[in-house]
N, CA, C and O atoms as a GROMACS GRO file, in nm:
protein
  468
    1UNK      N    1   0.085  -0.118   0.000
    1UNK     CA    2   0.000   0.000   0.000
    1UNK      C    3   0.089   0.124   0.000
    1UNK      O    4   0.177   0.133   0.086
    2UNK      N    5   0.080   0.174  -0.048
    2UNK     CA    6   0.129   0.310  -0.100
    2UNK      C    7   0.090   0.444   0.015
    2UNK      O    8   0.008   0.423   0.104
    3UNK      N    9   0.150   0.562   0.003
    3UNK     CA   10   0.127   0.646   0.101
    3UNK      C   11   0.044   0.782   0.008
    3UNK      O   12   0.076   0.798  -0.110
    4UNK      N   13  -0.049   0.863   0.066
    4UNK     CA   14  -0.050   0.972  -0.047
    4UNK      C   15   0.057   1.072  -0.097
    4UNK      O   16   0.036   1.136  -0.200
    5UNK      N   17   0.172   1.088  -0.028
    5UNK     CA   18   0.312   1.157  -0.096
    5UNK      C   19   0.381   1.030  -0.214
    5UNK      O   20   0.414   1.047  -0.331
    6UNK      N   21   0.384   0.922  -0.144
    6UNK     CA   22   0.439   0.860  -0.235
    6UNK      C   23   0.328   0.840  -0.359
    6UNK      O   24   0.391   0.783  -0.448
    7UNK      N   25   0.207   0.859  -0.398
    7UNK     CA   26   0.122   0.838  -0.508
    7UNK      C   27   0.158   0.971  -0.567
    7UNK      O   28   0.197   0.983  -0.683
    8UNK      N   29   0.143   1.077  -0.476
    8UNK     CA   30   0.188   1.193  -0.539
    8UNK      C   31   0.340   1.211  -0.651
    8UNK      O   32   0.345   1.264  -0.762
    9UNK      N   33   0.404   1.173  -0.606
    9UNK     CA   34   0.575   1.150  -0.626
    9UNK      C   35   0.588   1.079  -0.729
    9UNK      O   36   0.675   1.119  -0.805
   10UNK      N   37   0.511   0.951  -0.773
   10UNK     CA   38   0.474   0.861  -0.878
   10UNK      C   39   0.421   0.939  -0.975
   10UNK      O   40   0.472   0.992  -1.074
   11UNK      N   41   0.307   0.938  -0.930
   11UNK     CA   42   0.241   1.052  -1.080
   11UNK      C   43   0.304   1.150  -1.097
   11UNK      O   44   0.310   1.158  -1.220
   12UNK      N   45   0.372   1.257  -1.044
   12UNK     CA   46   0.487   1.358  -1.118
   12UNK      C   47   0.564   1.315  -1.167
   12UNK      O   48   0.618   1.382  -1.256
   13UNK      N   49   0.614   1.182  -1.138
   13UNK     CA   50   0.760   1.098  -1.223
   13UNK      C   51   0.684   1.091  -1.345
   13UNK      O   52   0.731   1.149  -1.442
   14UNK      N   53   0.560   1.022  -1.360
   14UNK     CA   54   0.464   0.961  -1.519
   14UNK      C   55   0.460   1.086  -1.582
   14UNK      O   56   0.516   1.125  -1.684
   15UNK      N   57   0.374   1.149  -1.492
   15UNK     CA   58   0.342   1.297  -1.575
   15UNK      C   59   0.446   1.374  -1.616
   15UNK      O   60   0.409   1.462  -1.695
   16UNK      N   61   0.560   1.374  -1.593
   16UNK     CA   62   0.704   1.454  -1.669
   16UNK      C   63   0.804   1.366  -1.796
   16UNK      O   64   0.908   1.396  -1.854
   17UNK      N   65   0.699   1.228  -1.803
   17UNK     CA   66   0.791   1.184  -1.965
   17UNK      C   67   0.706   1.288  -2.040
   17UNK      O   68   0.632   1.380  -2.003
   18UNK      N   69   0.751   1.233  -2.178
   18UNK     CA   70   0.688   1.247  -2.304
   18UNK      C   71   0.586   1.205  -2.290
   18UNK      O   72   0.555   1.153  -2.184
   19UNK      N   73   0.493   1.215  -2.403
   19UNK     CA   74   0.410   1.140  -2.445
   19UNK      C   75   0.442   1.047  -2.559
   19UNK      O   76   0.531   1.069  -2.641
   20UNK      N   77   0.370   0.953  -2.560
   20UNK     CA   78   0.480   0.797  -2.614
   20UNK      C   79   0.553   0.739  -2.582
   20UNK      O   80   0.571   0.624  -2.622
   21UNK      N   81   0.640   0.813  -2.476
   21UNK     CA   82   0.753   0.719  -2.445
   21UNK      C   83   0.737   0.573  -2.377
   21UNK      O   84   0.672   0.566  -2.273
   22UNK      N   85   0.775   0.495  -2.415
   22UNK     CA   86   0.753   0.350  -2.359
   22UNK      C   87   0.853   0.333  -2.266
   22UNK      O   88   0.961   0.339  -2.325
   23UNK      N   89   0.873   0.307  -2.109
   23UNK     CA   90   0.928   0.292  -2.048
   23UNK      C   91   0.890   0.175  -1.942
   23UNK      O   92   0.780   0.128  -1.969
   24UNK      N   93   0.935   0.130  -1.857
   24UNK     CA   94   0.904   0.035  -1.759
   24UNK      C   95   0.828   0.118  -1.669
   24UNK      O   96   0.808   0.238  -1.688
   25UNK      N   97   0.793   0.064  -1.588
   25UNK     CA   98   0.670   0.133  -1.462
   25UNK      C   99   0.794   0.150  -1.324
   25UNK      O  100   0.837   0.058  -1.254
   26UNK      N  101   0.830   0.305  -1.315
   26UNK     CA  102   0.956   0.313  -1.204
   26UNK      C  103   0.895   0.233  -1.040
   26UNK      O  104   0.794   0.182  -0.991
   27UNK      N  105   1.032   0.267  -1.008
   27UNK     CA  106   0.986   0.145  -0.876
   27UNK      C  107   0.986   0.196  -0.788
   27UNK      O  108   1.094   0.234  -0.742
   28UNK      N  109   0.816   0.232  -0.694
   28UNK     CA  110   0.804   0.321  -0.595
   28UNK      C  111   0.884   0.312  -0.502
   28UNK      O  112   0.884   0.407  -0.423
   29UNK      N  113   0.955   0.227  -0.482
   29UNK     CA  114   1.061   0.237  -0.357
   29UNK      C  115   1.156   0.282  -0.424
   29UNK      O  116   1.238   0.305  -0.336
   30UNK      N  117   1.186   0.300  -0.486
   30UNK     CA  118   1.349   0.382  -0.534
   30UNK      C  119   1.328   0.538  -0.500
   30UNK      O  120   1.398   0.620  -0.441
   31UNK      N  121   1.182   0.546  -0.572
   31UNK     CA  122   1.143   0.705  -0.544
   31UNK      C  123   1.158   0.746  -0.463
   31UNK      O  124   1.222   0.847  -0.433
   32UNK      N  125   1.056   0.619  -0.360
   32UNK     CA  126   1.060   0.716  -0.214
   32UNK      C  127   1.173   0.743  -0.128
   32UNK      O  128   1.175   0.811  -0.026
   33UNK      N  129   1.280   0.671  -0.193
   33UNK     CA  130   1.393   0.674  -0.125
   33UNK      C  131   1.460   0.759  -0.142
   33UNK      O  132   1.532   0.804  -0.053
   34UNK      N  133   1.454   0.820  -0.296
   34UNK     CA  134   1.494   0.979  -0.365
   34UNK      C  135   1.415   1.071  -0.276
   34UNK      O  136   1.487   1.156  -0.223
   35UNK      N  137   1.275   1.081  -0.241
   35UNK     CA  138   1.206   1.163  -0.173
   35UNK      C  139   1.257   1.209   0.011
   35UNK      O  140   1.285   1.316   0.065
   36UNK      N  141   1.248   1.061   0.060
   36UNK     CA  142   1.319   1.100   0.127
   36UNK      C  143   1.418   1.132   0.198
   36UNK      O  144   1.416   1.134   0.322
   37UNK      N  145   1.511   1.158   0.127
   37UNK     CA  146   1.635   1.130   0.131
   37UNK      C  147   1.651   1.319   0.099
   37UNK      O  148   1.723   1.389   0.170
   38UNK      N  149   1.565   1.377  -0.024
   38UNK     CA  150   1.536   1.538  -0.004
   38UNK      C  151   1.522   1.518   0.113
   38UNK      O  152   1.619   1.538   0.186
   39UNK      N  153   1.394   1.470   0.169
   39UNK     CA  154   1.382   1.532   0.315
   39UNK      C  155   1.388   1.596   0.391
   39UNK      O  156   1.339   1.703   0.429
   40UNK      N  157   1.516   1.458   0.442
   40UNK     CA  158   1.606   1.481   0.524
   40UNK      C  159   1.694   1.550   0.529
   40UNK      O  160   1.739   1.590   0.636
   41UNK      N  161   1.760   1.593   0.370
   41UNK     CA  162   1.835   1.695   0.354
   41UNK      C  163   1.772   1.831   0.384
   41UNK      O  164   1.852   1.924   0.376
   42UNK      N  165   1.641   1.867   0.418
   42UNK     CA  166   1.627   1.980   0.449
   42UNK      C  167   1.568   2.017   0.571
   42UNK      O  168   1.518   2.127   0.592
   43UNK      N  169   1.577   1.909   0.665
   43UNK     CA  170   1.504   1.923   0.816
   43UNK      C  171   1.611   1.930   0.866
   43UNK      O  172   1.713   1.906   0.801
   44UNK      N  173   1.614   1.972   1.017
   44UNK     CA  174   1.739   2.023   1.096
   44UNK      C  175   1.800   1.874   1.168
   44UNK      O  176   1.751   1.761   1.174
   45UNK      N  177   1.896   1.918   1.207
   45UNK     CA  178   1.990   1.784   1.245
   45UNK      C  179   1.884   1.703   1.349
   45UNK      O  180   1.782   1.770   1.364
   46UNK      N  181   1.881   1.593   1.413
   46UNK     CA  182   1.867   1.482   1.441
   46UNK      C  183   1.921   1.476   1.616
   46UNK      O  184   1.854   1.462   1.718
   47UNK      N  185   2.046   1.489   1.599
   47UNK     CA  186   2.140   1.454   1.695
   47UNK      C  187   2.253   1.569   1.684
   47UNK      O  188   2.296   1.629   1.586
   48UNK      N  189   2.277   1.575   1.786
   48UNK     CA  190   2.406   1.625   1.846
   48UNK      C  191   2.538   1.578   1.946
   48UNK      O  192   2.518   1.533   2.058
   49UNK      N  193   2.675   1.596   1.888
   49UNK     CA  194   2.748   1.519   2.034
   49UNK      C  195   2.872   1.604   2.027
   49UNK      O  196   2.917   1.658   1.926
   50UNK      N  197   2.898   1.607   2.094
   50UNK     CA  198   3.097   1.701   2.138
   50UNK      C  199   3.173   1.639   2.020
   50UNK      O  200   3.145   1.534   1.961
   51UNK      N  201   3.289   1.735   1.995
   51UNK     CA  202   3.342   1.647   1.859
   51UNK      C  203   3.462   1.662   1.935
   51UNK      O  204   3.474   1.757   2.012
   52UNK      N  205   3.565   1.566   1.919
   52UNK     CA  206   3.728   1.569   2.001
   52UNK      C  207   3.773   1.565   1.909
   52UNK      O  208   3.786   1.456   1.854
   53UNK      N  209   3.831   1.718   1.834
   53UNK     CA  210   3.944   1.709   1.709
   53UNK      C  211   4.082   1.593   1.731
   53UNK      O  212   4.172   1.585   1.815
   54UNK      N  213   4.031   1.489   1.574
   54UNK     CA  214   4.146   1.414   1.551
   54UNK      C  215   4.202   1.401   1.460
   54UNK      O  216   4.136   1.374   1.360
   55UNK      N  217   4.374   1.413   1.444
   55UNK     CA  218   4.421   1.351   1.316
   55UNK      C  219   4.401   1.248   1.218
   55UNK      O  220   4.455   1.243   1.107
   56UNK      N  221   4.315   1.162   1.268
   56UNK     CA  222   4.287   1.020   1.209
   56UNK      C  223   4.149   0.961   1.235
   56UNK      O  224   4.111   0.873   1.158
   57UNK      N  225   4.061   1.003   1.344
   57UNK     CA  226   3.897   0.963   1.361
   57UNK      C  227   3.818   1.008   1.252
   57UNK      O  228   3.798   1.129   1.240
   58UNK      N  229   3.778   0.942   1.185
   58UNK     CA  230   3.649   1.036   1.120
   58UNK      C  231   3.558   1.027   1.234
   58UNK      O  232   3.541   0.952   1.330
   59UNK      N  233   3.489   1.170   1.170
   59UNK     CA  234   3.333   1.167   1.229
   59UNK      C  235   3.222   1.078   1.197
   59UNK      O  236   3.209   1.060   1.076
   60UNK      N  237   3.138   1.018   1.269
   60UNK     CA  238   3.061   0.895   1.205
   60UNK      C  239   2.900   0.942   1.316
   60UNK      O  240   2.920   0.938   1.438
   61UNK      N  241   2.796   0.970   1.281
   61UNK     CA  242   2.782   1.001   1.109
   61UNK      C  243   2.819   1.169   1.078
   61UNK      O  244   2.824   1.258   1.163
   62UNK      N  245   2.842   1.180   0.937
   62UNK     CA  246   2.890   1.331   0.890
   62UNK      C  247   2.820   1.381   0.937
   62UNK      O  248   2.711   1.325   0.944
   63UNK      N  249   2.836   1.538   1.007
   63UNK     CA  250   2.738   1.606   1.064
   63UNK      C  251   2.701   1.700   0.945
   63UNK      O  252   2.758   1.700   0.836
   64UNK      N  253   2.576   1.798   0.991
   64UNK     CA  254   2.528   1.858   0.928
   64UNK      C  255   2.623   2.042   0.935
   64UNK      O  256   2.628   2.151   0.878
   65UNK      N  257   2.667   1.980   1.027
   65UNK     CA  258   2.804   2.160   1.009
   65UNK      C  259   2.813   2.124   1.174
   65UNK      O  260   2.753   2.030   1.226
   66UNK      N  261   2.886   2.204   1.232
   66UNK     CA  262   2.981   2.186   1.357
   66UNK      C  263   2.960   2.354   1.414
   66UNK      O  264   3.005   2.452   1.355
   67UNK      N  265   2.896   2.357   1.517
   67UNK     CA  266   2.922   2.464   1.619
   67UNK      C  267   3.011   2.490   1.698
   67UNK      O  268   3.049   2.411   1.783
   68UNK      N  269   3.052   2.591   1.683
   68UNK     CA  270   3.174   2.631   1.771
   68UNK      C  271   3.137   2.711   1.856
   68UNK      O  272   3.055   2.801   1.834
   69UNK      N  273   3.219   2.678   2.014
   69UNK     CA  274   3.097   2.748   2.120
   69UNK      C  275   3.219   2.832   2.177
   69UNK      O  276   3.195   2.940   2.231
   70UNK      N  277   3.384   2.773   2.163
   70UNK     CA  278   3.497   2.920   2.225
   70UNK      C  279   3.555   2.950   2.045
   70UNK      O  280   3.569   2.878   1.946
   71UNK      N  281   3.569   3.047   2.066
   71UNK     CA  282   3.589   3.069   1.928
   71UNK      C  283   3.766   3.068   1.896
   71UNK      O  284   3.832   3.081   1.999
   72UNK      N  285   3.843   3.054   1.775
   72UNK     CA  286   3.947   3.024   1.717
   72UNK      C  287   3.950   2.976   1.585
   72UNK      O  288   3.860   2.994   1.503
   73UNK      N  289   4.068   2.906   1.562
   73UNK     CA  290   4.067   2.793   1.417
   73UNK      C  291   4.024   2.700   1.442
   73UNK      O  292   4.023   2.646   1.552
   74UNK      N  293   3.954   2.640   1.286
   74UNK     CA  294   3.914   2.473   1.293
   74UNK      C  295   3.949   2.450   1.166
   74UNK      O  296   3.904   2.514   1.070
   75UNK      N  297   4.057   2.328   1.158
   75UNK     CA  298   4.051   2.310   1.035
   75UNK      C  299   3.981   2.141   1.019
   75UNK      O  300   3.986   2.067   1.116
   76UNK      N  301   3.927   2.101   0.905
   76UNK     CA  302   3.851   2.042   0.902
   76UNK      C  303   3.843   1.981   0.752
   76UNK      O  304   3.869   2.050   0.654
   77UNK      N  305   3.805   1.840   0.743
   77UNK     CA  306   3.797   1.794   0.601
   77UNK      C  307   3.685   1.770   0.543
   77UNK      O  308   3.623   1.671   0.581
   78UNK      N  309   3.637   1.841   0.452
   78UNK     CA  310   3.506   1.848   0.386
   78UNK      C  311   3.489   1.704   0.336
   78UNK      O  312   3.581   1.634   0.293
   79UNK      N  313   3.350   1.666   0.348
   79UNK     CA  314   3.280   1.579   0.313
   79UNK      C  315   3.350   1.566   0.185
   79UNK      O  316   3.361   1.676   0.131
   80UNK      N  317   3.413   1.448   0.102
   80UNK     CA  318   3.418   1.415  -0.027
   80UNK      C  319   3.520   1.485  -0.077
   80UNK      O  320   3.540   1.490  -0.198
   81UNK      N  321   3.607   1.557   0.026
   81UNK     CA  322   3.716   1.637  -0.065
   81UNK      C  323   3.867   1.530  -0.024
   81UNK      O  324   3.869   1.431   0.050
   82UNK      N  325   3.961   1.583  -0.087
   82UNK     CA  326   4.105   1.542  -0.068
   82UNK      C  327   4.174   1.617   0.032
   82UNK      O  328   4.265   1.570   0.100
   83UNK      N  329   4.134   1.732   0.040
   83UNK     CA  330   4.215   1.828   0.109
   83UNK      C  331   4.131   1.883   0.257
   83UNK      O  332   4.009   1.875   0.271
   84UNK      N  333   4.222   1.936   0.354
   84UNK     CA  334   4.162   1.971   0.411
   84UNK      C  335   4.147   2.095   0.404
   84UNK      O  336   4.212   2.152   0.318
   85UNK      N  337   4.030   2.201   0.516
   85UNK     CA  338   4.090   2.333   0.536
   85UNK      C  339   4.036   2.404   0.621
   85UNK      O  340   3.926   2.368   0.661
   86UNK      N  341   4.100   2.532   0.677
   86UNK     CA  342   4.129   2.581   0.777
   86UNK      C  343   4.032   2.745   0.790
   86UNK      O  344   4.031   2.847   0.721
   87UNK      N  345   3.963   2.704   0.907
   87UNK     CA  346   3.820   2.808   0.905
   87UNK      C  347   3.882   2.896   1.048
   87UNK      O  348   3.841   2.890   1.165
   88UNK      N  349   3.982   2.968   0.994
   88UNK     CA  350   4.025   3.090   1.041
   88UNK      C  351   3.958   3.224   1.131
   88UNK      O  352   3.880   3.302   1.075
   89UNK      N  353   3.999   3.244   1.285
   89UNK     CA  354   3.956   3.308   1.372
   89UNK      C  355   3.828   3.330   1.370
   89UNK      O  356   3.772   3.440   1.374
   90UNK      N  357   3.757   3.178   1.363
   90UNK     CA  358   3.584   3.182   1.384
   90UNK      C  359   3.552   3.241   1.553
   90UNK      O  360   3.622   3.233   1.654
   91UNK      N  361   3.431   3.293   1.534
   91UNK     CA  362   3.401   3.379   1.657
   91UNK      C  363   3.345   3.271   1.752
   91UNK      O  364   3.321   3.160   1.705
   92UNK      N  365   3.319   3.300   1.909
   92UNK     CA  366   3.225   3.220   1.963
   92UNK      C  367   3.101   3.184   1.936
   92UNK      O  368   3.049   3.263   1.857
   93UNK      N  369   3.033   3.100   1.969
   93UNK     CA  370   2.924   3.096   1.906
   93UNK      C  371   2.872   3.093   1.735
   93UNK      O  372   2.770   3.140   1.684
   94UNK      N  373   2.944   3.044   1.696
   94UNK     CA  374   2.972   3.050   1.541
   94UNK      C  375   2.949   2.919   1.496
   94UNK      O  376   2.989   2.822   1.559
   95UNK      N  377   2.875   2.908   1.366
   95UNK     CA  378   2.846   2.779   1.337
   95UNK      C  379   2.950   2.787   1.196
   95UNK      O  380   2.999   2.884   1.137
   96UNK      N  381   2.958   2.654   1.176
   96UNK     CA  382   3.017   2.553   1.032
   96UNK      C  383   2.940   2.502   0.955
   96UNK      O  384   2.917   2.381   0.955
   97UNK      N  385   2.880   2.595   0.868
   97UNK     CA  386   2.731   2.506   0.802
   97UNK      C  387   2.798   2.414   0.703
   97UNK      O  388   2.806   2.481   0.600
   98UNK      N  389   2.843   2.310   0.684
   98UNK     CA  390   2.926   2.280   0.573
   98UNK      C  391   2.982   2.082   0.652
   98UNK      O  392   3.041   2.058   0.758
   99UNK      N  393   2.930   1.984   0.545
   99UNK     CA  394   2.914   1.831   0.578
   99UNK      C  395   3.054   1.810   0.642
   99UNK      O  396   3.111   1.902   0.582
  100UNK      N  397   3.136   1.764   0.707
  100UNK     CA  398   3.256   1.713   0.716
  100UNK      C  399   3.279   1.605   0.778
  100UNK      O  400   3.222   1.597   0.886
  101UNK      N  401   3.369   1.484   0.735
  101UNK     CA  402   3.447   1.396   0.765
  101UNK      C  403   3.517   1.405   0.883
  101UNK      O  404   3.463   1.354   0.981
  102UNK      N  405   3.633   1.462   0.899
  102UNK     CA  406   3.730   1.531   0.961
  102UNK      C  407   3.723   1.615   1.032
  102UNK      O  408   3.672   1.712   0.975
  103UNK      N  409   3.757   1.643   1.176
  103UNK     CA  410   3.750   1.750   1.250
  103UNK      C  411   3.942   1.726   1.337
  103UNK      O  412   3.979   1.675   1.443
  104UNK      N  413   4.009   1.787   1.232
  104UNK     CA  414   4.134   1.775   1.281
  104UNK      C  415   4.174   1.843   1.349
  104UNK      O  416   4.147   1.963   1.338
  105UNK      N  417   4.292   1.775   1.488
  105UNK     CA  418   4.369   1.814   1.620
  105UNK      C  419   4.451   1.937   1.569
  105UNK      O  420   4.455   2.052   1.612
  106UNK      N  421   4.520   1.874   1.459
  106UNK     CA  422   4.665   1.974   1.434
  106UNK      C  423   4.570   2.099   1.350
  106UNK      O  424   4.487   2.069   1.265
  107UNK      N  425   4.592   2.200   1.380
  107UNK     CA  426   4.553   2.319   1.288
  107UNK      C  427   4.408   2.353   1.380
  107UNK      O  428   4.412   2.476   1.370
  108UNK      N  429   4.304   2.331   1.450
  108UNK     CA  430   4.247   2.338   1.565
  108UNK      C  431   4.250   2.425   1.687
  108UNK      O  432   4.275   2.365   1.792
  109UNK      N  433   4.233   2.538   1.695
  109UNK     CA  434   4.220   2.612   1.843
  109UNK      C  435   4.115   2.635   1.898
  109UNK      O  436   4.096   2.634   2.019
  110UNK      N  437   4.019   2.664   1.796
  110UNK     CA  438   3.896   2.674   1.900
  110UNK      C  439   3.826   2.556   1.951
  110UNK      O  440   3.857   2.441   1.922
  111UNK      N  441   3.710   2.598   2.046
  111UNK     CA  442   3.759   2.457   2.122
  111UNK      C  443   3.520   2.439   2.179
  111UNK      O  444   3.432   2.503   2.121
  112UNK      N  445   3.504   2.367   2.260
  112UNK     CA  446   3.365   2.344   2.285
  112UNK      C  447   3.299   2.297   2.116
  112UNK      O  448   3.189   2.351   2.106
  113UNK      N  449   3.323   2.238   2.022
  113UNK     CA  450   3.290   2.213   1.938
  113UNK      C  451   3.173   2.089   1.923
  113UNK      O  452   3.192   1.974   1.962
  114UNK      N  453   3.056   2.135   1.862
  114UNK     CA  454   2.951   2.014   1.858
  114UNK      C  455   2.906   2.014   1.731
  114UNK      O  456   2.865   2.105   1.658
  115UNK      N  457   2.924   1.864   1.711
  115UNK     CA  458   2.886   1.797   1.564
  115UNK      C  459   2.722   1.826   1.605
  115UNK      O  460   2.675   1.847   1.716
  116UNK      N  461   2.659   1.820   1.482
  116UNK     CA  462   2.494   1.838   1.430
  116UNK      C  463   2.473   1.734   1.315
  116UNK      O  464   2.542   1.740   1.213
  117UNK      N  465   2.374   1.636   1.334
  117UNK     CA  466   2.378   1.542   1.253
  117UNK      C  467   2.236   1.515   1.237
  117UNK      O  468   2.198   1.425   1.162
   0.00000   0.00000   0.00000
């Protein structure tokens, strides 16, 4: 049984081919998993916990950006990048809107830091 967002979500997928096009009948669970998966990307974090900058821990799970509650440097490795980098004389109370992996020791001064997930 189907939900009324997910019937909704279906018929905008049908209703945006062509007309004619012959295709297979998409598979409401893939959708809804595209759906909610937006979501979640746009509701506020979930969870929260203290982050202990490390050279080598990832963060598990990526947070949604990192608050900084004494203010300084954080350098930090973006979600999906190679490199890291360094978020220079952030104020107290200052947030990190931005996914990250990494919340590294070395390059690190400010300090009370909480992951948002």
């Amino acid at each position: 049984m189907t939900t009324p967002i997910e019937e909704r979500a279906l018929a905008a997928e049908v209703a945006s081919r062509p007309i004619g096009q012959v295709t297979e009948t998409p598979n409401p669970l893939s959708l809804l998993g595209r759906v909610k998966a937006l979501v979640d990307a746009v509701l506020p974090a979930r969870t929260a916990k203290a982050v202990v900058p490390s050279d080598g821990v990832a963060l598990d799970p990526i947070p949604r950006g990192i608050y900084v509650g004494t203010g300084g440097d954080v350098t930090v490795r973006p979600a999906g990048s190679a490199a890291d980098v360094t978020y220079k004389n952030m104020s107290d109370c200052s947030y990190i809107g931005i996914r990250v992996s990494h919340v590294r020791a070395t390059g690190t001064t400010a300090g009370n830091l909480v992951a948002e997930a």
